[in-house]
C-alpha positions, 0 to 999 in steps of 0.5 A: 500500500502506496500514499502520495503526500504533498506539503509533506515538510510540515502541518496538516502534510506532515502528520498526514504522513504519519497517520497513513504510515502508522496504519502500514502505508508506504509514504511518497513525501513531496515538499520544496524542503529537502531537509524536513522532508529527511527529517520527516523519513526518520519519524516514519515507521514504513518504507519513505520515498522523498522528493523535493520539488516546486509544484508551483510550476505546472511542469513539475507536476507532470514530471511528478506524476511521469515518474510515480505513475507506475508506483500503484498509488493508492491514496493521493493527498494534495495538500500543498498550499499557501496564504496571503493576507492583505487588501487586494490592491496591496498584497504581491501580485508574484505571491498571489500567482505562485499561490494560484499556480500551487493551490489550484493548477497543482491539485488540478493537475496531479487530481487529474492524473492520478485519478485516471489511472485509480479509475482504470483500477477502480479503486484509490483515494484522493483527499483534497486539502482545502479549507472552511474557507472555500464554502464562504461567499467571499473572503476580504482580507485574504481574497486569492486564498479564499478564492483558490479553495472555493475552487477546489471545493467545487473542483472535487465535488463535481468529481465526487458526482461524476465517480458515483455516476459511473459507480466508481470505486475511487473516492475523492473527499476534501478536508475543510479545517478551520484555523490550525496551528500550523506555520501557514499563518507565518507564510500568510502574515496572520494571527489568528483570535480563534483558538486552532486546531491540532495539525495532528487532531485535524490529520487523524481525523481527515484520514478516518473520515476519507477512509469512510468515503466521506465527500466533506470532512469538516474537523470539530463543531465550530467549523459545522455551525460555521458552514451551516451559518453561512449556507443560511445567511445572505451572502453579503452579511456573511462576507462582512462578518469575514471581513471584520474576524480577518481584519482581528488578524493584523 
């Protein structure tokens, strides 16, 4: 048995790998940072393949799926990612295309492959790490973030849909966490009020839910009653109230 973790360095990716390496995964870990990603191979309890590559670069992407397609993956998690905060005329432009280019056209790119050959298989998981974030209506402050999320959302439920048309056996979930203390809010520039939670509370449970096929997984009751909130309220109230618990970040 074979995963494939992207953004395996730290977080939510790093404990991710070690929740499937404890249940007797082989770990694939994909990051920039070579030197965690080492460290992270000591940790593991199964057999641990590093790879240290940008997948900001949509070509990367490719070669990554070139040189793995023949490893029988079983389990695809994309998780990959990075934030931003400010006002949108004011963030870094550069910044905001290599997020797009990392947290949108990568999991496009890797979902796509390796999901072809899972379907040829009829079997195989693909947990797409997204956010609460990307079932609000809008998200001031943090405009591109929000955006790239609400994209893989709509990206993997349309997927989930079509798999269960033609009565696939692959499975495809998202994992939607609130704020979790992970070094995301370094990269981002944020500090959040809100108390986080666990990466590795937020790991397990990913993992157990997509193991029962679970299309959205959201970690803990304040992220429920948020995403029942926002469904039921109007759409601009929502994006103010967004608007005003980001700018507690500065």
């Amino acid at each position: 048995m074979k995963a494939l973790v992207t953004g395996a360095s730290s977080g939510i990716g790093r404990d991710i790998s070690k929740v499937l390496s404890n249940r007797g995964y082989d770990i694939i870990a994909v990051a920039r940072d070579e030197k965690k990603l080492n460290e992270l191979k000591s940790e593991l309890k199964t057999k641990v393949e590093i790879i240290a590559v940008d997948l900001e670069n949509p070509e990367n992407c490719k070669q990554l799926y070139k040189t793995l397609k023949n490893e029988n993956i079983d389990i695809l998690v994309n998780n990959a990612g990075f934030g931003e905060f400010g006002e949108f005329t004011k963030t870094n432009l550069n910044k905001e295309l290599s997020m797009i280019n990392t947290n949108i056209m990568a999991v496009h790119i890797l979902t796509k492959l390796f999901l072809q050959d899972m379907i040829k298989k009829d079997r195989g998981y693909i947990l797409n790490v997204a956010s609460i974030a990307g079932f609000m209506p809008g998200g001031p402050l943090m405009a591109t973030y929000y955006s790239t999320k609400a994209y893989i959302v709509r990206l993997s439920q349309s997927i989930y849909t079509e798999l269960k048309k033609k009565k696939s056996k692959v499975s495809i979930s998202i994992l939607c966490p609130g704020p979790v203390a992970t070094n995301f809010n370094k990269v981002a520039g944020v500090k959040f009020n809100l108390k986080s939670m666990s990466s590795e509370y937020v790991a397990k449970y990913g993992i157990d839910k997509m193991f029962k096929k679970k299309l959205i997984i959201l970690p803990g009751i304040k992220i429920k009653i948020a995403r029942f909130l926002a469904k039921i309220s109007p759409q601009k109230f929502v994006a103010r109230i967004c608007y005003h618990m980001q700018e507690k970040k500065r």
